[in-house]
N, CA, C and O atoms as a printed pandas DataFrame, in Angstrom:
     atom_number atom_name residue_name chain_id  residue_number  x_coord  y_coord  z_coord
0              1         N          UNK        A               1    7.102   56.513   26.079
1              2        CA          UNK        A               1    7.505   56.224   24.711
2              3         C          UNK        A               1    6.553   56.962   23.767
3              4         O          UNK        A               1    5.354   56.916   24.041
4              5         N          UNK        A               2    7.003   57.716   22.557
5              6        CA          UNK        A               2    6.537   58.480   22.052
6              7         C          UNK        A               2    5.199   57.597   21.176
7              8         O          UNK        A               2    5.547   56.437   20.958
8              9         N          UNK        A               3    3.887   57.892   20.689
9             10        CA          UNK        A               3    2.973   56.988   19.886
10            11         C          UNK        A               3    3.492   56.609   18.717
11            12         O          UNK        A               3    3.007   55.530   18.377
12            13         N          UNK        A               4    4.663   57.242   17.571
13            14        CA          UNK        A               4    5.228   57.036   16.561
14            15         C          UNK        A               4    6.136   55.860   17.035
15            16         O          UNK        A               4    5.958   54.769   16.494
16            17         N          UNK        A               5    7.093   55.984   17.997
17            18        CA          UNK        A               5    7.948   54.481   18.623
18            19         C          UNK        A               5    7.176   52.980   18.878
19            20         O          UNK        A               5    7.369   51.819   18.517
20            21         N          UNK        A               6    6.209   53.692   19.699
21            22        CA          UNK        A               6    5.071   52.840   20.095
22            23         C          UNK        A               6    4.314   52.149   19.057
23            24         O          UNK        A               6    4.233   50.920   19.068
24            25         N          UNK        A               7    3.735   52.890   18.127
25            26        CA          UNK        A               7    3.088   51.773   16.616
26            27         C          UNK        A               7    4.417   50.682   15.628
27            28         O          UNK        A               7    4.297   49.551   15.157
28            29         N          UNK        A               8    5.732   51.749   15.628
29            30        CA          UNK        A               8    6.693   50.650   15.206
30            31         C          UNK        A               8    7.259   49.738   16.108
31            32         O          UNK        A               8    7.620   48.654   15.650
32            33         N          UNK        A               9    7.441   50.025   17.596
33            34        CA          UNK        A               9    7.216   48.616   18.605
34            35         C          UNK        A               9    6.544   47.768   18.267
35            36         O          UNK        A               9    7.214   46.760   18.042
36            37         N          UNK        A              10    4.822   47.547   17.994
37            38        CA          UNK        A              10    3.845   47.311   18.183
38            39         C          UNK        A              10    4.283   46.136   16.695
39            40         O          UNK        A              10    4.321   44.907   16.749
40            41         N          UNK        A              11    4.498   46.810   15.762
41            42        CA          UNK        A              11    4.597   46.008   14.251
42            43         C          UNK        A              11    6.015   45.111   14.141
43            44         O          UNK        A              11    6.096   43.956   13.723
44            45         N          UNK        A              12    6.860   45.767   14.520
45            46        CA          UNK        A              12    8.369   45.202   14.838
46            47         C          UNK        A              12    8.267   43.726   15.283
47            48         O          UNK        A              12    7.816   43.528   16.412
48            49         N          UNK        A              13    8.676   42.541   14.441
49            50        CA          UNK        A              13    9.045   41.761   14.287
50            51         C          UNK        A              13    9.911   41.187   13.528
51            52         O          UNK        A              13   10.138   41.869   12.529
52            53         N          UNK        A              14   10.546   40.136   13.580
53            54        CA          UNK        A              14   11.311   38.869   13.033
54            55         C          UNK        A              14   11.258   38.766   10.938
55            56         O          UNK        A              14   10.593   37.930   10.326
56            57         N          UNK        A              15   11.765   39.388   10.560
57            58        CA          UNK        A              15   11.477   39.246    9.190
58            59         C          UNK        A              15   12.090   39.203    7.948
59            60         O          UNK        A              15   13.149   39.830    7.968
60            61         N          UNK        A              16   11.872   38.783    7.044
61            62        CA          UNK        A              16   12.098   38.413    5.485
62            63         C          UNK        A              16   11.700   39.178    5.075
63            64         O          UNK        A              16   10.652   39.675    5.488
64            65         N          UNK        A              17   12.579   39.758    3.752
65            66        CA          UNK        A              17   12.045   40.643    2.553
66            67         C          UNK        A              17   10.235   40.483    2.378
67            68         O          UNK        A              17    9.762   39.515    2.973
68            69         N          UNK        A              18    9.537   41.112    1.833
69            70        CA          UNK        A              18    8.133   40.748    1.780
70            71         C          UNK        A              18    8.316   41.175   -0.090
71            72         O          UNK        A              18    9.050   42.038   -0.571
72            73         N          UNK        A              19    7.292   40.149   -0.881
73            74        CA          UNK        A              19    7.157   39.635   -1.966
74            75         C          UNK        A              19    6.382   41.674   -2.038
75            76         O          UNK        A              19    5.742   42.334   -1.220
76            77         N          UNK        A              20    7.056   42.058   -3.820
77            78        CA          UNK        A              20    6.963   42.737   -4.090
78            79         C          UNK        A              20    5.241   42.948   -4.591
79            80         O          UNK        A              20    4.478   42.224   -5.231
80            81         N          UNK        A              21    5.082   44.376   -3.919
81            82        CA          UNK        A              21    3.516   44.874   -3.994
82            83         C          UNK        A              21    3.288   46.225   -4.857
83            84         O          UNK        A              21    3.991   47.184   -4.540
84            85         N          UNK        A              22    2.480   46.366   -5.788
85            86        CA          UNK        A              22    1.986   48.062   -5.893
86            87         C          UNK        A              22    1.819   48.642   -4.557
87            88         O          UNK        A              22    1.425   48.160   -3.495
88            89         N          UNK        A              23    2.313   50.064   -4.972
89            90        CA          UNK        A              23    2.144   50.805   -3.378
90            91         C          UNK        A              23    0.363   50.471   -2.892
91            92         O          UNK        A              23    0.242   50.230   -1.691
92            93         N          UNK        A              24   -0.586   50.452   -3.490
93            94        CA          UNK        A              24   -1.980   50.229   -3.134
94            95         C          UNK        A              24   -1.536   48.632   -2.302
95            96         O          UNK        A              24   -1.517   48.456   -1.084
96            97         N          UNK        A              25   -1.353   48.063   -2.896
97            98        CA          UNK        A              25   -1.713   46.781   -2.333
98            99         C          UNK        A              25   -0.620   46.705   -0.960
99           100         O          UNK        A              25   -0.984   46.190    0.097
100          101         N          UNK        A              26    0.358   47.122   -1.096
101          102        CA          UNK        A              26    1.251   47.285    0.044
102          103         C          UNK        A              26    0.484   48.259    1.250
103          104         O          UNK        A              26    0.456   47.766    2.377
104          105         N          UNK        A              27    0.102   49.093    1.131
105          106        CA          UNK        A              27   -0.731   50.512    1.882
106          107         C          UNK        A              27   -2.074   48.796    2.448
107          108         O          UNK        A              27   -2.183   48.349    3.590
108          109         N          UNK        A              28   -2.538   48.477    1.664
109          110        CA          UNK        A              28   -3.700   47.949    1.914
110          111         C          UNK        A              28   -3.256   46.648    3.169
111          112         O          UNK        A              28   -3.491   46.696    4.376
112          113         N          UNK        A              29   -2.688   45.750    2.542
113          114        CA          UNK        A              29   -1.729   44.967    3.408
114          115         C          UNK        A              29   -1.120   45.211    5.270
115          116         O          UNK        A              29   -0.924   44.573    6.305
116          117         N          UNK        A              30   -1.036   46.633    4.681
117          118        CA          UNK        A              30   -0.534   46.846    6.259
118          119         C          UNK        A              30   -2.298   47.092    7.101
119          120         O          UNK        A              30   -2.526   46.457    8.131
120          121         N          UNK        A              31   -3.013   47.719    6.715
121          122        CA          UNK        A              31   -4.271   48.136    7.134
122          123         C          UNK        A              31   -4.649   46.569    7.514
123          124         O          UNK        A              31   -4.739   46.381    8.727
124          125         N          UNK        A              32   -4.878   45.448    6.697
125          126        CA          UNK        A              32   -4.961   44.230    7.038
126          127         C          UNK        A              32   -4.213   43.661    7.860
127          128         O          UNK        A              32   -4.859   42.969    8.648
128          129         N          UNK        A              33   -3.083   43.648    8.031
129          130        CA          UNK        A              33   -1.627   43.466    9.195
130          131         C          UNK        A              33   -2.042   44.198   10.698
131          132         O          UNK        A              33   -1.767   43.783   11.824
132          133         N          UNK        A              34   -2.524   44.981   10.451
133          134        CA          UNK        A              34   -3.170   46.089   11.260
134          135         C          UNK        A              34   -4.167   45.424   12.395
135          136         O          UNK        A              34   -4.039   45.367   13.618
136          137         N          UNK        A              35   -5.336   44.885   11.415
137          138        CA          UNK        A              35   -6.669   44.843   11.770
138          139         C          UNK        A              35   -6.032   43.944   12.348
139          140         O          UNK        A              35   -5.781   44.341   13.486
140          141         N          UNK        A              36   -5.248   41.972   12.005
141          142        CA          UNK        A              36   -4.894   41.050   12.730
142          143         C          UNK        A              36   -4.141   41.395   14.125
143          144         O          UNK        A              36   -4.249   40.910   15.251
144          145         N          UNK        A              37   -3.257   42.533   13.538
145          146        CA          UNK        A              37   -2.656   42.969   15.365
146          147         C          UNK        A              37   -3.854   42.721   16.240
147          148         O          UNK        A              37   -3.997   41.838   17.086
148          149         N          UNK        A              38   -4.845   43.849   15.802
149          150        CA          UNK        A              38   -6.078   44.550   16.918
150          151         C          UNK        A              38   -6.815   43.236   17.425
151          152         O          UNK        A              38   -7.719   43.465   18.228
152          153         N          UNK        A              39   -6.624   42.070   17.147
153          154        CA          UNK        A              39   -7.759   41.447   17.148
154          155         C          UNK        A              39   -6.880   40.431   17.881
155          156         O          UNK        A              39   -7.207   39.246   17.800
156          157         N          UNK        A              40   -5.624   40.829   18.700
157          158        CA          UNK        A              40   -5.162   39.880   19.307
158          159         C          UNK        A              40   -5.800   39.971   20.970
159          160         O          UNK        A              40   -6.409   40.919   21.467
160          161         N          UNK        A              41   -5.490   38.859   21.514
161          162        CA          UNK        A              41   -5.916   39.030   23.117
162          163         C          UNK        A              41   -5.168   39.739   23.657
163          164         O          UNK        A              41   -4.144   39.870   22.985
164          165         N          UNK        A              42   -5.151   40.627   25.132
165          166        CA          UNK        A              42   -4.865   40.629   26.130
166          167         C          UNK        A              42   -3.997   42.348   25.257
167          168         O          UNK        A              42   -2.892   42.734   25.639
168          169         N          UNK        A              43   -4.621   42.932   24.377
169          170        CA          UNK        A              43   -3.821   44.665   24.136
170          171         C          UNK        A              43   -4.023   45.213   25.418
171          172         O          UNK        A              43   -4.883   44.949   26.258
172          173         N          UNK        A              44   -3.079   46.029   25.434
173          174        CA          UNK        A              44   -2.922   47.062   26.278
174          175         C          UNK        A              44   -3.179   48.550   25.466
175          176         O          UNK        A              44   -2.936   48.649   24.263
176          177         N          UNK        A              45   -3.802   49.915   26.436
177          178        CA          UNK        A              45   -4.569   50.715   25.554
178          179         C          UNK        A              45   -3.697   51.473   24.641
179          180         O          UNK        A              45   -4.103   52.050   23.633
180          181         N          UNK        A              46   -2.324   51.435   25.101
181          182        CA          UNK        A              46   -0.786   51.643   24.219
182          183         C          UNK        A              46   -1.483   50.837   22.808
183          184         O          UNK        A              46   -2.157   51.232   21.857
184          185         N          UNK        A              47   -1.030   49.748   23.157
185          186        CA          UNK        A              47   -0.802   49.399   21.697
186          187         C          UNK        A              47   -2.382   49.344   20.987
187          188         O          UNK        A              47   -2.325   48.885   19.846
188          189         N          UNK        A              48   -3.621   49.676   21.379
189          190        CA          UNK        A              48   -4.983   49.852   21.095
190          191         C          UNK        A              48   -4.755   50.930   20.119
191          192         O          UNK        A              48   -4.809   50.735   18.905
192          193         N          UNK        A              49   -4.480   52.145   20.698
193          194        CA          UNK        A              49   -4.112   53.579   20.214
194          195         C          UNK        A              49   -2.840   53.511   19.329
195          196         O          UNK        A              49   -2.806   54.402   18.480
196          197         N          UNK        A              50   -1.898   52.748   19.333
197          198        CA          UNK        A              50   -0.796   52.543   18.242
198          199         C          UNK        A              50   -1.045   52.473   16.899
199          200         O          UNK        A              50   -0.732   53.200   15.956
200          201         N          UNK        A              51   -2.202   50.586   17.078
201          202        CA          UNK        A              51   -2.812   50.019   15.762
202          203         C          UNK        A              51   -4.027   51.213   15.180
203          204         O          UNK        A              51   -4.179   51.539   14.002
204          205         N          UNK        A              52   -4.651   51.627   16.129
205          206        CA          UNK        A              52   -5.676   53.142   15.386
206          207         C          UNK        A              52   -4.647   53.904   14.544
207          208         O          UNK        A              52   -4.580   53.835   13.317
208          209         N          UNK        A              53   -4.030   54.471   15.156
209          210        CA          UNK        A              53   -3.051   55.589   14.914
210          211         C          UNK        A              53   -2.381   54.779   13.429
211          212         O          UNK        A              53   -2.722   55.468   12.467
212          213         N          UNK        A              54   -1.598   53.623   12.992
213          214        CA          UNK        A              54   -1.071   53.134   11.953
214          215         C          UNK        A              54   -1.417   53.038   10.986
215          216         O          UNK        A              54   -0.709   52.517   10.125
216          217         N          UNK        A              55   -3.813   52.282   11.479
217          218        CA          UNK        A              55   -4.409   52.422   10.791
218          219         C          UNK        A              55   -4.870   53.831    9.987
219          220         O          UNK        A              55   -4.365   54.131    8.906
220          221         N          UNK        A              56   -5.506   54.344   10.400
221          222        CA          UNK        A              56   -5.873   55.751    9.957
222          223         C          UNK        A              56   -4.593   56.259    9.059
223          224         O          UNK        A              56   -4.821   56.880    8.020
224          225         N          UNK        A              57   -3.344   56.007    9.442
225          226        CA          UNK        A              57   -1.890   56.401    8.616
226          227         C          UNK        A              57   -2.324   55.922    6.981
227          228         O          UNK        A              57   -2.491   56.720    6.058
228          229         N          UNK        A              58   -2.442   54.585    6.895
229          230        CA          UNK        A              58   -2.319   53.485    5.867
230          231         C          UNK        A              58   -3.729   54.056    5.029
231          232         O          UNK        A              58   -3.711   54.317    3.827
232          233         N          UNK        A              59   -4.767   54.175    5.778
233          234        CA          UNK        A              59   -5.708   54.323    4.994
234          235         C          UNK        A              59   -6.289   55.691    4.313
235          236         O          UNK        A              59   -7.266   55.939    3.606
236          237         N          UNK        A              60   -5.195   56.477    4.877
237          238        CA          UNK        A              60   -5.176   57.956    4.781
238          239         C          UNK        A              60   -4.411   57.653    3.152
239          240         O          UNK        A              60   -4.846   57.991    2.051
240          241         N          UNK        A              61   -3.447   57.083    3.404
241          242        CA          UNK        A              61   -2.413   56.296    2.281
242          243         C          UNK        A              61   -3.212   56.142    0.715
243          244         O          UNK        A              61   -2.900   56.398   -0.448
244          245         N          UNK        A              62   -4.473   55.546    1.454
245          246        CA          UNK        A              62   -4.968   54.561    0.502
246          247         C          UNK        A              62   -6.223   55.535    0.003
247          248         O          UNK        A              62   -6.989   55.147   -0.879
248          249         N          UNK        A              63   -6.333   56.517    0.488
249          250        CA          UNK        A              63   -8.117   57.416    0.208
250          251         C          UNK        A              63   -7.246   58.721   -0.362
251          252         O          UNK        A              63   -7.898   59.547   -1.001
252          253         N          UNK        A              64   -5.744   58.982   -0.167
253          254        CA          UNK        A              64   -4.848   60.008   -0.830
254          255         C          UNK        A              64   -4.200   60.060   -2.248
255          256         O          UNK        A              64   -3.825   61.068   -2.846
256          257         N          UNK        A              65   -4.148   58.721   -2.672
257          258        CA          UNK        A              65   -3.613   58.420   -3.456
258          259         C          UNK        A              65   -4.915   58.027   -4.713
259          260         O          UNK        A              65   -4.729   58.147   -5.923
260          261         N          UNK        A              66   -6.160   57.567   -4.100
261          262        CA          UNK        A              66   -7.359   57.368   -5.132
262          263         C          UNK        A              66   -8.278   57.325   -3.676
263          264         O          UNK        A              66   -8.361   56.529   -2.741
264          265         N          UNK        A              67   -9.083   58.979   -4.114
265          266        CA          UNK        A              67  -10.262   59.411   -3.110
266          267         C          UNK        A              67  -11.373   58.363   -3.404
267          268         O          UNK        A              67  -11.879   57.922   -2.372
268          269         N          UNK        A              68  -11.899   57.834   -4.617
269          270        CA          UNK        A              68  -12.716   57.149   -4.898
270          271         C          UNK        A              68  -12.506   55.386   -4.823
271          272         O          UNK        A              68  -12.924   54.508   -5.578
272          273         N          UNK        A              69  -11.775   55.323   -3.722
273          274        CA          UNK        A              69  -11.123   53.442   -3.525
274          275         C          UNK        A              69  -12.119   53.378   -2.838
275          276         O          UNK        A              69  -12.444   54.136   -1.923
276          277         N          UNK        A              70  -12.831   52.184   -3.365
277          278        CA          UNK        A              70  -13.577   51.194   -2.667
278          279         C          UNK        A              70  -13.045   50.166   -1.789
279          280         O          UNK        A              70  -12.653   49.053   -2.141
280          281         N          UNK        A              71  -13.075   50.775   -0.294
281          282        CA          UNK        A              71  -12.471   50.074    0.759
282          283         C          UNK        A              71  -12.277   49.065    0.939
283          284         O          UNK        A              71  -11.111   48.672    0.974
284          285         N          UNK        A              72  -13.725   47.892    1.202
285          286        CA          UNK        A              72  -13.801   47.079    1.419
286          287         C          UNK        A              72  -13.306   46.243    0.219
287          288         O          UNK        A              72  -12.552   45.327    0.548
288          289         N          UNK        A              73  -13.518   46.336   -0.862
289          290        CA          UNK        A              73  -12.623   45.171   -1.415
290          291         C          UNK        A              73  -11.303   45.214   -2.179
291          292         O          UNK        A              73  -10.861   44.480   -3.064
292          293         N          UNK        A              74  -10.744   46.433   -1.495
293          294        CA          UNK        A              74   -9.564   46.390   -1.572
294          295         C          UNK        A              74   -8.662   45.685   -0.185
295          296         O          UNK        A              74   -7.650   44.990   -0.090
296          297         N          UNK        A              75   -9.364   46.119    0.512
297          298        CA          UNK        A              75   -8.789   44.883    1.434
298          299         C          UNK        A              75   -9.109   43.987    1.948
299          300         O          UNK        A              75   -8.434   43.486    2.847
300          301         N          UNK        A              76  -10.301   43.477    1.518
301          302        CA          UNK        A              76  -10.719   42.296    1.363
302          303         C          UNK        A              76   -9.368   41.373    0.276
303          304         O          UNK        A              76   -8.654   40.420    0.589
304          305         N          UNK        A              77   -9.468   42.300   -1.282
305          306        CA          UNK        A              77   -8.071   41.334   -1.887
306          307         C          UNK        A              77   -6.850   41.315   -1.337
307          308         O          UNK        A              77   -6.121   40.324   -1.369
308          309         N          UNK        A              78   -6.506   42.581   -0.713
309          310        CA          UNK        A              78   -5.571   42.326    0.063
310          311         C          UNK        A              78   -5.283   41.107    1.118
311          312         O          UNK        A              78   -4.322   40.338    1.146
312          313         N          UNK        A              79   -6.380   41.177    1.943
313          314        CA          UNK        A              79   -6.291   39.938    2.710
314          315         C          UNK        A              79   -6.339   38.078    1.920
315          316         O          UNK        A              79   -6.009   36.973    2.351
316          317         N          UNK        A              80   -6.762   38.435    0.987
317          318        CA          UNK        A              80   -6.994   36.983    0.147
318          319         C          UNK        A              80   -5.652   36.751   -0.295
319          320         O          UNK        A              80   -5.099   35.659   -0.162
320          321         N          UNK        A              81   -4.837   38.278   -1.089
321          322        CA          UNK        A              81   -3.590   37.661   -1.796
322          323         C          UNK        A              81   -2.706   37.124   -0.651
323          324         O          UNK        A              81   -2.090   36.060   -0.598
324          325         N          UNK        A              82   -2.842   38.630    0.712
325          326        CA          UNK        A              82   -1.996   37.528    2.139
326          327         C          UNK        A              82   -1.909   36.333    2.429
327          328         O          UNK        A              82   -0.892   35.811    2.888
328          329         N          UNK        A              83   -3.261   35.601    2.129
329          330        CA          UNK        A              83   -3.328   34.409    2.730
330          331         C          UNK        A              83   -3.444   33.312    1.526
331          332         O          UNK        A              83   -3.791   32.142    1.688
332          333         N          UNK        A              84   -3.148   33.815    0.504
333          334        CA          UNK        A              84   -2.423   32.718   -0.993
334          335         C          UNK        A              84   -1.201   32.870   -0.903
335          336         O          UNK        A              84   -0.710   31.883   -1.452
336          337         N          UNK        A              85   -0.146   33.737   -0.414
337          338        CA          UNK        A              85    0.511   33.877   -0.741
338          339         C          UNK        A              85    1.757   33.401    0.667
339          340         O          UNK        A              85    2.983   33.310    0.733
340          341         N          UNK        A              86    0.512   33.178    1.701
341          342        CA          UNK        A              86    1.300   32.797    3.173
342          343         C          UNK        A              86    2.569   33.330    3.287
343          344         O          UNK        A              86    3.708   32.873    3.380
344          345         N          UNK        A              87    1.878   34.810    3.241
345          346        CA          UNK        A              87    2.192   35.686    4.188
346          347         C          UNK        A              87    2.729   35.813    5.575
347          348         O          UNK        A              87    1.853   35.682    6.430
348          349         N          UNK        A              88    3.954   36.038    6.038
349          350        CA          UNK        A              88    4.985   35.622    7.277
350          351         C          UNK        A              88    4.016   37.288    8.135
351          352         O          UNK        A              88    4.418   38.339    7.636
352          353         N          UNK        A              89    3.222   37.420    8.938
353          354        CA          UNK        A              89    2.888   38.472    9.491
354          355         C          UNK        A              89    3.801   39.427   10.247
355          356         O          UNK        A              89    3.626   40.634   10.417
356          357         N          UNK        A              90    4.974   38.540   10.740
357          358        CA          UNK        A              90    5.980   39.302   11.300
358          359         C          UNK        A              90    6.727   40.696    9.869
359          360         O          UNK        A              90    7.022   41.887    9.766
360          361         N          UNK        A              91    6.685   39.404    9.068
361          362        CA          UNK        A              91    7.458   39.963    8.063
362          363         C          UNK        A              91    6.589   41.908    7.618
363          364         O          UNK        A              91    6.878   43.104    7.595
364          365         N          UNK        A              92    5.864   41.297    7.454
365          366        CA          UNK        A              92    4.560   42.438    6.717
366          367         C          UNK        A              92    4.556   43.450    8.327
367          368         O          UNK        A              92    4.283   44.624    8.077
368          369         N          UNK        A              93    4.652   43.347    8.911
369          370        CA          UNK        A              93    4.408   44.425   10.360
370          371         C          UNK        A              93    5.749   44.780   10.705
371          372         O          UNK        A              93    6.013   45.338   11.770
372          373         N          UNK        A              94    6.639   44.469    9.816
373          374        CA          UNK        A              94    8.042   45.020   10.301
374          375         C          UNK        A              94    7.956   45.670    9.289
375          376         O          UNK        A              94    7.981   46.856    9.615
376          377         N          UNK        A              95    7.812   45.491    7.576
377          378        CA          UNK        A              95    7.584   46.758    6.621
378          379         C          UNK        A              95    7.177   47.841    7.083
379          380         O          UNK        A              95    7.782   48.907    7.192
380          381         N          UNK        A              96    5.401   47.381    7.557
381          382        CA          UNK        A              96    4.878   48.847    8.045
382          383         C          UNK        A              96    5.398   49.341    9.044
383          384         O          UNK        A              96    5.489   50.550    8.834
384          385         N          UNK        A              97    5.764   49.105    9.946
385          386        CA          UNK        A              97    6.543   49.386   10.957
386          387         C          UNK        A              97    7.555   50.090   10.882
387          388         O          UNK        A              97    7.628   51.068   11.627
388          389         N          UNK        A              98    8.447   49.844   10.115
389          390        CA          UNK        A              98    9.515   50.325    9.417
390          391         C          UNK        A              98    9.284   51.417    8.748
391          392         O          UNK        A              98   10.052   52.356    8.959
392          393         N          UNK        A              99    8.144   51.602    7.741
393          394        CA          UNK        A              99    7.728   52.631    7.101
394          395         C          UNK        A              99    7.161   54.214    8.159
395          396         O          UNK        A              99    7.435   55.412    8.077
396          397         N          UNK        A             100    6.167   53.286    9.208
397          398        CA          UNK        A             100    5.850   54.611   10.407
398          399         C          UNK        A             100    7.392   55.320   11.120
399          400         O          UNK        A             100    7.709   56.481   11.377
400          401         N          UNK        A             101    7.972   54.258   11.243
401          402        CA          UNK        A             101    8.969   54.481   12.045
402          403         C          UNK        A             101    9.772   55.871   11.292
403          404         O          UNK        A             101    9.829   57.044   11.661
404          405         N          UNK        A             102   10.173   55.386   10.452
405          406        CA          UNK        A             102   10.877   56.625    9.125
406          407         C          UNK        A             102    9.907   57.485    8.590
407          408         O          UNK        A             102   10.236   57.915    7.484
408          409         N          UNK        A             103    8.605   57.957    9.084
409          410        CA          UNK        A             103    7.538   58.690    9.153
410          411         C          UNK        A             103    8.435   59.659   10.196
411          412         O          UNK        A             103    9.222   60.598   10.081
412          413         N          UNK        A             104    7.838   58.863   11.291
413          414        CA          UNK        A             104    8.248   59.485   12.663
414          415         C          UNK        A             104    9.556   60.230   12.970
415          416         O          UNK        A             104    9.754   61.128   13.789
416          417         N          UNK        A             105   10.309   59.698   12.202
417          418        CA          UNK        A             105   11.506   59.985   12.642
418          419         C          UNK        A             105   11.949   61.516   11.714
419          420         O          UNK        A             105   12.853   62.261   12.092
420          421         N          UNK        A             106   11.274   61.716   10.707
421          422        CA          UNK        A             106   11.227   62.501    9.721
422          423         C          UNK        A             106   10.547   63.865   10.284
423          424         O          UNK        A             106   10.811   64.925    9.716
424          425         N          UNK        A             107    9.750   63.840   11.298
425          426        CA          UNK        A             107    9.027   65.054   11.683
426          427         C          UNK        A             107    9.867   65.756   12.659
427          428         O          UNK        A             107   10.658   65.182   13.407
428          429         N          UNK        A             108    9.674   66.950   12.625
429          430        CA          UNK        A             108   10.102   67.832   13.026
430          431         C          UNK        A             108    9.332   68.070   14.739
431          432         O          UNK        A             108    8.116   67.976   14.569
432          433         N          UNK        A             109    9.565   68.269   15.877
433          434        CA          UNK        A             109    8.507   68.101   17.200
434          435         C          UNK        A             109    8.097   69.845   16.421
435          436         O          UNK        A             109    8.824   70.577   15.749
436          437         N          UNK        A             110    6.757   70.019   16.841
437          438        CA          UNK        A             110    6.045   71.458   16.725
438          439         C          UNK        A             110    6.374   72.574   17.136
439          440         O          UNK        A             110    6.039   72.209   18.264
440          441         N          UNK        A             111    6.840   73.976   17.361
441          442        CA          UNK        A             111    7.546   74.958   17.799
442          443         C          UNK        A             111    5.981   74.994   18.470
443          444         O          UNK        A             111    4.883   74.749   17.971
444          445         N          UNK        A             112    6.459   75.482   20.049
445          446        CA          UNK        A             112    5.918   76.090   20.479
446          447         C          UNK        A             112    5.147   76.833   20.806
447          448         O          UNK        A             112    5.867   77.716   21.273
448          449         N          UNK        A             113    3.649   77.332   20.979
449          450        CA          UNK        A             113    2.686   78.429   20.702
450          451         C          UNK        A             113    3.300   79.587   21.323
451          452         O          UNK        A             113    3.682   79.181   22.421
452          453         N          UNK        A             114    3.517   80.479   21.237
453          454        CA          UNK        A             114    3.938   81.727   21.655
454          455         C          UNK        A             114    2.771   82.293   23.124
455          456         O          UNK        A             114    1.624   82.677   22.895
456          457         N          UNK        A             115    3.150   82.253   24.035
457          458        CA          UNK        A             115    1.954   82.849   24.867
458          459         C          UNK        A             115    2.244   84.474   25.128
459          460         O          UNK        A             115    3.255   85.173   25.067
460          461         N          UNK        A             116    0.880   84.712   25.440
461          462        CA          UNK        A             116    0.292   86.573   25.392
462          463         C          UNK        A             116    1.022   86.741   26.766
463          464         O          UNK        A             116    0.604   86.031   27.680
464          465         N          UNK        A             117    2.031   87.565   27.017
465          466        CA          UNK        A             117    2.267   88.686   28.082
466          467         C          UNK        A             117    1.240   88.584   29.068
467          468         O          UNK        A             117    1.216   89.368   30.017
């Protein structure tokens, strides 16, 4: 299974619309959605390398859009508004999920290197 299938496997769950976000706080959200995946028991190195791979996506997201974001407490609020706002996790990992997925699906596979005679 390709690593792009594999991170929206990984997030793919059961879900409800998710309560409307600025793209920052949405980008941030999933990085937090993220970290709770990683920190479950019993990963396999698939889905280890999935949640890296989603992460680094999101936060690429989040350092592209304002180079000068102060990480940590942006998702630090992120994680606070999640958990005022009881946040369905399925819900929020099927967004991002959804979002890699239509990443993935959008790329083109790489042409070939040409080899020397």
């Amino acid at each position: 299974m390709p690593l792009t299938l594999l991170i929206a496997a990984t997030l793919a769950q059961a879900a409800a619309p998710a309560a409307r976000l600025t793209p920052e706080q949405a980008d941030a959200r999933c990085v937090v959605i993220l970290g709770f995946i990683n920190q479950q028991p019993n990963q396999t190195p698939q889905r280890i390398e999935a949640v890296r791979t989603g992460t680094a996506y999101y936060m690429g997201k989040l350092r592209g859009r304002n180079p000068r974001i102060a990480l940590a407490p942006t998702l630090d609020a992120a994680a606070q508004l999640a958990q005022a706002q009881k946040v369905n996790v399925g819900t929020e990992s099927q967004r991002c999920g959804q979002e890699l997925t239509d990443i993935a699906a959008s790329q083109k596979p790489a042409a070939p290197t040409p080899r020397k005679p």
